[in-house]
Each structure stands twice: as C-alpha cells, then as structure tokens.
N, C-alpha and C positions, 0 to 999 in steps of 0.2 A: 632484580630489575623490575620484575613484576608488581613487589610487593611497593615498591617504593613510588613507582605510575598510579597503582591505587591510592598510593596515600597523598599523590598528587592528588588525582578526583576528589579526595575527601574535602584535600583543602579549599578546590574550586568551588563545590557547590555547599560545602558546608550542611551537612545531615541537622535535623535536629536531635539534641542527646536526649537520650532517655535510657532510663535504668535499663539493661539487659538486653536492649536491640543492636542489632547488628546494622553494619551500615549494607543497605544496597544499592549499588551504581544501579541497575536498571531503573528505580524509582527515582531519581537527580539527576538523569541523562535523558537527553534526546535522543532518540533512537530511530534511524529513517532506517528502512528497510522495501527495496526496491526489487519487484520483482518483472522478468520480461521472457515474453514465450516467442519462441523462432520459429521459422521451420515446421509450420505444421500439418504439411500437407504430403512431404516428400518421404519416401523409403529409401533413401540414401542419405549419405553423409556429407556428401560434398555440393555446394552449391550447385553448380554449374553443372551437375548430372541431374540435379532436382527441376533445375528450369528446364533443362532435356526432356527429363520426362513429365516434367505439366505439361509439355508441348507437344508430345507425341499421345498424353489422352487424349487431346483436344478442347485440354481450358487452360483459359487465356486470366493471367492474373492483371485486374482491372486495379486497385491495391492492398494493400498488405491484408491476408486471410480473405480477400473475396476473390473471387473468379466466375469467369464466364463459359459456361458449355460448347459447343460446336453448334449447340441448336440453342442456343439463346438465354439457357437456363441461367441463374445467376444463385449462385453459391454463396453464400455469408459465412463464415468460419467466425466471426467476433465474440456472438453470444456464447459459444460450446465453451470457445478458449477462456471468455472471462469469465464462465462458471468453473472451470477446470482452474485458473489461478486462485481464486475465491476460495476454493475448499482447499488448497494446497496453501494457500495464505493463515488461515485458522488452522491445522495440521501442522505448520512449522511453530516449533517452539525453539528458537536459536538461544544455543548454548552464548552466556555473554563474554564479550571480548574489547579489550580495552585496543584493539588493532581491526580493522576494516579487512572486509574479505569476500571474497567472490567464487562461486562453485557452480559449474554451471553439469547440471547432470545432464542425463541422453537416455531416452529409453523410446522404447516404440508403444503406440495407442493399438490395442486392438480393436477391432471393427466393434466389437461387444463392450468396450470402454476399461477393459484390463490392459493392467501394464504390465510386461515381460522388458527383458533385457534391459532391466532398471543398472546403470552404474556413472561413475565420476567420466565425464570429459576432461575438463579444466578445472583447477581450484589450487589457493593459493592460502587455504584452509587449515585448521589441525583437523586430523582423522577423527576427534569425537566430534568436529561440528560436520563435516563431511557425513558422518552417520544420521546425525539431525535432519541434515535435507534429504537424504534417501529414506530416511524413518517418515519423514513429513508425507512423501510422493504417496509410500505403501499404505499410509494412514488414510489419505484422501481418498484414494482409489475404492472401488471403479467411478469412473467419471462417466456414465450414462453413454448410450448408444453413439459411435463415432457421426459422423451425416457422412452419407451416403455421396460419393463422389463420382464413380461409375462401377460398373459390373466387376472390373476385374481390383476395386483398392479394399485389402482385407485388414490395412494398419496402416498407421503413419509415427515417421518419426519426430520425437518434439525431444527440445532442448531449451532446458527449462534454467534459466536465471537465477540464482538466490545471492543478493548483494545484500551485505551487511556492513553499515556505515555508522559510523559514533560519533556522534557531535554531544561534546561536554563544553557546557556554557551553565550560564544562571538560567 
C-alpha cells in the first residue's frame, strides 16, 4: 500500500530523471508543519485546576501567556514561549510521512529552563516519529531561565504540539 501511495507522488509531481537519483517526496511536496504551545504557566494537567491555581497566586490572565499580578505587575510569557518554539522548531527533523499526524508531548519547564518528565500525551503517530519530537524537545533544551512568576513557581507544565500535514500538489 505504501509503495504504491509513493508511486502515486511520483506521478503527481513528476521528479526530474537523472541517472542515479533517487526520487525525494520531501523536495516535490509541500510540507506545512505547525506547531502550538498550551498551557504554560500551570503545574497541573487539568485545565480547570490550572485556572484554580492562577487564581489562588493572584494573577489574573489578561490573554493568552500574559497575566497580571495582585500588585499590578504584568507578566508577558510570548517572547520566552516563541524562543522556546523557535529552537524546538530547528531541533525537529520529522521523519516523512505520506499520512498527517499529530503528537502532542507534555513535560514540565524547570525554573532553570531544563526539562524533566519529557513524554507522549496524545499522538496518532508511528513510534519512530514520536521519538523525533521527543529527540527534538531534548535537542533544543535548555531553553534559558523560566520568568519569574512568584516566590513560590519552581516549573511549569507545557504541552507542546508537533502537527505534521502533506500537501502534494504541483
């Protein structure tokens, strides 16, 4: 089945021949690759405990990664997190796949910008691409000093997107 989906691609995009090359779908395909960060401020897994306890520090999420202190302070989370996709972005090298696939990992940020308790949430993956995105995380890492939220946040937990989509056209 495999072989025969490839030999579809070949006919779509049609490779140029040449003596002794092999065809590559990666170079004749479009390839969007979308990535998206949750969750990055809470030590729990469940929503609705995460909004509990942003509510019980006393910051107030004004929206998505910023928040506001009890005394006024106002917190930015955007720049850390789009430096943290950025190097986890160059770090992924996805195995290719003529089928679209979603993995979404889970690990916790330490205050020091190491990751511990790196593993699979969700994926709908094969196990060697599931290795690629957890090979990616450990490659990027450490991702610089977490910001400072209050005295008592020593990590946070982030869950991390890796969407891999194939679009074959001309």
């Amino acid at each position: 089945m495999l072989t025969k989906k490839l030999k579809t691609i070949q006919t779509i995009v049609k490779p140029p021949k040449k003596e002794n090359q092999m065809f590559n779908p990666k170079i004749f395909c479009l390839l969007i690759i979308a990535f998206s960060i949750w969750s990055t401020l809470s030590c729990c897994a469940k929503e609705t405990d995460c909004k509990a306890r942003l509510q019980s520090s006393g910051l107030k999420e004004v929206s998505k990664n910023i928040y506001i202190t009890q005394d006024g302070l106002i917190l930015d989370f955007n720049p850390y997190m789009r430096r943290m996709e950025r190097k986890i972005k160059r770090a992924w090298n996805p195995p290719f796949s003529i089928n679209s696939y979603k993995i979404v990992v889970i690990f916790t940020l330490e205050q020091t910008g190491k990751v511990s308790n790196l593993s699979i949430k969700e994926s709908n993956a094969e196990a060697f691409q599931e290795r690629a995105a957890l090979k990616a995380i450990r490659k990027a890492a450490p991702f610089g000093r977490l910001p400072k939220i209050n005295d008592s946040s020593k990590s946070a937990e982030v869950n991390f997107t890796f969407d891999y989509n194939l679009i074959v056209g001309y």
